[in-house]
N, C-alpha and C positions, 0 to 999 in steps of 0.2 A: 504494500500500500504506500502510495509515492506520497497522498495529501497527508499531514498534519495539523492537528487546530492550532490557533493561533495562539501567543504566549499567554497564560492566564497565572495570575491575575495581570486584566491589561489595569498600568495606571498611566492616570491621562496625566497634562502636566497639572492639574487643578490639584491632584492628589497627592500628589507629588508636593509641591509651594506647601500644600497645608500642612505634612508631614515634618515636612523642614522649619516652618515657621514655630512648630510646637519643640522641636530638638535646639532651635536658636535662641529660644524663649527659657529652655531650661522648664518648659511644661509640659513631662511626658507623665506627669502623675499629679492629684492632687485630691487632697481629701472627700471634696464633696464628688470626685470622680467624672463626667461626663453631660452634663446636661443637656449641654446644645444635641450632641447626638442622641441622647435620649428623646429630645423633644422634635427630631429630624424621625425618629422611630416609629413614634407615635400617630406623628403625620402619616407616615407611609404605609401602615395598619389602616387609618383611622380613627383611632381610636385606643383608650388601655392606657396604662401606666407603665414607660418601660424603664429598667432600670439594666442599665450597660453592666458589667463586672468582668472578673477575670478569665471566665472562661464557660463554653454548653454546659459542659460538665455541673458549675457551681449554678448555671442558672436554672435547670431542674432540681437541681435542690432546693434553692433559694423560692422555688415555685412552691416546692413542698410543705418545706419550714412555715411560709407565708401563711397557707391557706390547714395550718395546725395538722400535718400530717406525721406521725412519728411511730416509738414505741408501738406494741401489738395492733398496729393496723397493717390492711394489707390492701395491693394495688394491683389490679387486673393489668398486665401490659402483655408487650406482643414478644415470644422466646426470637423472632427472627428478628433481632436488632442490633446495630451495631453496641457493644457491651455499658456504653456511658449509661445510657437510657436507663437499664436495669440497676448499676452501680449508687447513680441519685435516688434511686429508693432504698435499697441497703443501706446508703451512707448515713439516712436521717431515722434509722431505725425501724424502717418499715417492711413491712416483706411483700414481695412480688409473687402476685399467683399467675399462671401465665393461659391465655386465651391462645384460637389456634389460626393461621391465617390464612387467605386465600393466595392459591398455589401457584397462579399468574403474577398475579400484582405484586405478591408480597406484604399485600398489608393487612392490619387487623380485623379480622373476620366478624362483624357484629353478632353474627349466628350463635358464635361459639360463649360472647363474652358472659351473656346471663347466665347462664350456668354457673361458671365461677362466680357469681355473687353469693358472699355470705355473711353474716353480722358481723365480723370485724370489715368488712370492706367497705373503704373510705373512697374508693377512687377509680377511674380508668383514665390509663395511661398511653395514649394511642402515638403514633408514631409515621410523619408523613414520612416514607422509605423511600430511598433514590429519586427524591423530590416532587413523587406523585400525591395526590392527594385521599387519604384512605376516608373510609366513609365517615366523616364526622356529621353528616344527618342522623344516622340511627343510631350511633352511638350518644349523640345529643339525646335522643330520644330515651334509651335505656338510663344516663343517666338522669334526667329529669324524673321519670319513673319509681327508679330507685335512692332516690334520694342523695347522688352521688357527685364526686367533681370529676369531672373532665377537663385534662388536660392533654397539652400536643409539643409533641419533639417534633420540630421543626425545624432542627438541625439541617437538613438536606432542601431544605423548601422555603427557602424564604422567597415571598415573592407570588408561590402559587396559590392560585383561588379557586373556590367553589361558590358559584352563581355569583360570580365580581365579586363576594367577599376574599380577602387575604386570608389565609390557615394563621392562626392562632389567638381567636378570639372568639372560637365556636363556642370554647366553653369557659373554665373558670382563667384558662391564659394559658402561655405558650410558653418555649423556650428555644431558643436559637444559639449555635457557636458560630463565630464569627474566625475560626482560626482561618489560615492563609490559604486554605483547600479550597473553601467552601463558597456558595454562589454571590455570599456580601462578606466578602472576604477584608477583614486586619491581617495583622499578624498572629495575635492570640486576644480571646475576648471571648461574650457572647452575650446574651442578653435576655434577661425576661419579661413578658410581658402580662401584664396583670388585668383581669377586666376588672376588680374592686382595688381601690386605694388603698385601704384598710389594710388589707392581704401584702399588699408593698411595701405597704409602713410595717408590717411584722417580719418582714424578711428583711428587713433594714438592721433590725436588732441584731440580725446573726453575722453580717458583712458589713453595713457602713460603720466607718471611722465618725465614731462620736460629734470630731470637731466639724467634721462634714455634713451633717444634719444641717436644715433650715430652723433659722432662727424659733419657729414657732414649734417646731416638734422639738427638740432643745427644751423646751420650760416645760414643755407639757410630758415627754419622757422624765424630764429632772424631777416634777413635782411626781411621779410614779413612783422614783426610784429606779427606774430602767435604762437609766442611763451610763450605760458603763463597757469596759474595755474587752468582753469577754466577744470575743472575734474571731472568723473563720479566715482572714483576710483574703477578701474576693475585690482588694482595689483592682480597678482594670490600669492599662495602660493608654494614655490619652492620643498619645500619636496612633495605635490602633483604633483608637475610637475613631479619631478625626479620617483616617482610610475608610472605616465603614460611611462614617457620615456621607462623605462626598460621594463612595460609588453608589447611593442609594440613584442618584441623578441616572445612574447608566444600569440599573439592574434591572430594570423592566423590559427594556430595547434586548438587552441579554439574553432574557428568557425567553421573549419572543422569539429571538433565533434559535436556540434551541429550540423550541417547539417546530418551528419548519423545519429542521435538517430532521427531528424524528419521523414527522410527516413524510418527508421524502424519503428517508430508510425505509420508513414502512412500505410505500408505494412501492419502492426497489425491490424489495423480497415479498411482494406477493406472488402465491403458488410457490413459494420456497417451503415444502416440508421439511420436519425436522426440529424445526426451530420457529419461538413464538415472541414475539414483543408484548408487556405488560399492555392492558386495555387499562383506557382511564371512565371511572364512573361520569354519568352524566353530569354535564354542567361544571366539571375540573379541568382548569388548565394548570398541569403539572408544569416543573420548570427542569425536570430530567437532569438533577444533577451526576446521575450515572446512571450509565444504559445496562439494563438487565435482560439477559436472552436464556428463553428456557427454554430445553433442549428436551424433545419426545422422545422419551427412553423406545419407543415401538416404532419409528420413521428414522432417526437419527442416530447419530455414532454416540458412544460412550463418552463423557468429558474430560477424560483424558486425551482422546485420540483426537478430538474434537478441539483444545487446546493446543497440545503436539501442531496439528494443521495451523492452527491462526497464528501459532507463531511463526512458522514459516513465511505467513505471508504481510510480516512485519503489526500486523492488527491487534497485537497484545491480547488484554483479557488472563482477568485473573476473577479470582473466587472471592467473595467478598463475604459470606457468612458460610465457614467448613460446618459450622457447629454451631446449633437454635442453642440459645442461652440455657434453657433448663436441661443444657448436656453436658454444659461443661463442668470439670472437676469441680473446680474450688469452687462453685456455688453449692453442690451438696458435702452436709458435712459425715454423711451416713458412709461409712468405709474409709473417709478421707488421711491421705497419710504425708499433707506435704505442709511446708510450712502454716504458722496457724493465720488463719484469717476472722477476723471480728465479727463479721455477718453471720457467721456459725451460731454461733449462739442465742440470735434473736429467730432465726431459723428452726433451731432446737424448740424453742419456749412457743412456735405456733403448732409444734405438731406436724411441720410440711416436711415431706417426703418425695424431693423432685423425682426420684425412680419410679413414682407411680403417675407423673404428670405424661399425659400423652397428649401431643402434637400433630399428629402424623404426617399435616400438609407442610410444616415447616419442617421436620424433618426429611420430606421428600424436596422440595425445594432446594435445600441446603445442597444434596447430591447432584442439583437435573438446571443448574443455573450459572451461566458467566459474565459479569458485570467487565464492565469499561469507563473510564474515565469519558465524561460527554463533555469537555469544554469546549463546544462547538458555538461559540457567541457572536458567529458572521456566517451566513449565509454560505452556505458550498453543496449544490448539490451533488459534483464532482466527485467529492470527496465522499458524500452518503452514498454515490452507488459505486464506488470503490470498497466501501465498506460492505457495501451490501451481498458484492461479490465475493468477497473474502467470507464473508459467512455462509454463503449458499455451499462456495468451495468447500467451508470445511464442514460442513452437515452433508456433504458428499452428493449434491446435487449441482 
């Protein structure tokens, strides 16, 4: 494959001046942390209260903490995700039960999620995967039903909607990383998004720097007594904020590109057996931060040999989930024999026993799927049916 996408992250020189003006300034940090980009965030949702910090990671937490999720509660999320997702619920005490997912898409199966509800369950945890957008209608629905919060890792999606809404204010707010990969790309960062105030102002307690507070929550923490040093430290870094801020201007026009070169791969490999591209539910425009192709164990070669080919024809592709989260070791602590890990024990005290969690459709997925890097943010049909061909090549058609 002769095309290449274009270098990403592209920074224009807008992005650039403002990055240098914050290292000239000696303002790559500062207590109250981000503002302006918080309030460039906000605008670009809608809506919500967003609050920038130091990484996806801490902003699923920070969601968590927020909206008082901790200790013996437990959170329906999805086993096929990248590991952060599940980690932010461990980290704040809480334990993951795991729903099962649809075997195309990859995303959270609403079919499966009610089931796992049970009297300790506080939450679903859904998860827009390789920047498509999973069904946050019914899951909205299930949790208004049961009494529940809905929140969305939007990690890989910033940007895509359903019915011209943005992903992550379906339900009680979002969370996004903003490290150097990803489609609103810093250096490292991320950011949470909160539909209550309230919920932001309590996650503040666990990461903001005291003296960083606005004056009014200051008196009114002070006169609580909750005003004090006991911190997770999630300061972000400013020169990353200010990268996010600016390419907010160009991450629309982004997606949109991407969204045509899928359209034209797609067009490209029709009547290509063997091999399937994720369908998006009605009324979603994904922003494909990586291209997932799953591969018909009864049409198609095995993924090995299937691999083996695409790399020969320079088209990469690699695996991006070997192992659904409720497989892997160090989250069951039941036979466990390697160094000790902390989530063990609040694990122990719910009585969960991932060995009996069945998945089947994420654990077929994990085997029958090759992701790719889609930094495709200019037009090239070119290049999608160069690509298209290298895949038909190696599905042996």
């Amino acid at each position: 494959m002769t095309h290449k996408p274009p270098v990403y992250p592209a920074r224009d020189p807008a992005a650039l001046e403002a990055a240098a003006k914050r290292l000239a300034e000696a303002d790559w940090t500062r207590l109250e942390g981000a503002p302006e980009t918080e309030r460039a965030l906000e605008a670009f949702h809608g809506g919500g209260h967003a609050w920038f910090i130091a990484s996806g990671t801490a902003s699923l937490e920070a969601l968590l903490l927020g909206h008082g999720i901790g200790p013996g509660d437990e959170v329906i999320s999805t086993p096929y995700t990248w590991g952060a997702t599940i980690s932010a619920i461990l980290a704040v005490g809480a334990v993951p039960v795991f729903a099962d997912i649809d075997p195309l898409s990859g995303q959270l199966d609403p079919a499966t999620v009610e089931a796992c509800v049970s009297p300790r369950t506080r939450a679903i945890m859904t998860v827009h995967l390789f920047g498509l957008v999973s069904d946050v209608r019914a899951l909205q629905a299930i949790a208004q039903r049961r009494g529940l919060r809905l929140f969305e890792d939007g990690s890989q999606a910033h940007g895509a909607r359903l019915d011209g809404k943005r992903v992550g204010l379906f339900g009680d707010g979002g969370a996004f990383s903003c490290m150097g990969m990803k489609l609103l790309a810093g250096t490292e960062g991320g950011y949470a998004l909160f539909a209550d105030s309230a919920a932001c102002e309590n996650a503040k307690l666990y990461g903001q720097h005291p003296r960083g507070l606005a004056p009014d929550q200051v008196e009114r923490l002070s006169a609580d007594g909750l005003l004090d040093t006991l911190q997770l430290g999630w300061r972000p870094c400013c020169v990353s904020a200010e990268l996010v801020r600016v390419k907010l201007a160009s991450l629309d026009a982004e997606n949109d590109a991407r969204r045509r070169n899928v359209a034209a791969l797609r067009a490209a490999l029709r009547g290509v057996e063997g091999i399937r591209l994720p369908e998006e539910i009605d009324g979603a425009e994904g922003c494909w931060h990586l291209l997932s192709v799953v591969l018909d164990p009864d049409k198609g070669p095995a993924r090995e040999e299937f691999q083996r080919k695409l790399r020969e024809t320079g088209a990469g592709g690699f695996v991006y989930i070997p192992t659904p989260v409720h497989r892997m070791k160090r989250l069951n602590p039941h036979g466990y024999d390697g160094p000790r890990v902390f989530w063990h024990e609040q694990i122990l005290r719910a009585g969960i026993d991932y060995r009996e969690t069945r998945c089947p459709q994420a654990e077929w997925r994990s085997r029958h799927s090759v992701e790719f890097p889609f930094n495709w943010t200019e037009d090239n049909r070119e290049a999608m049916r160069q690509l298209a061909d290298c895949l038909a090549w190696a599905a042996g058609r």
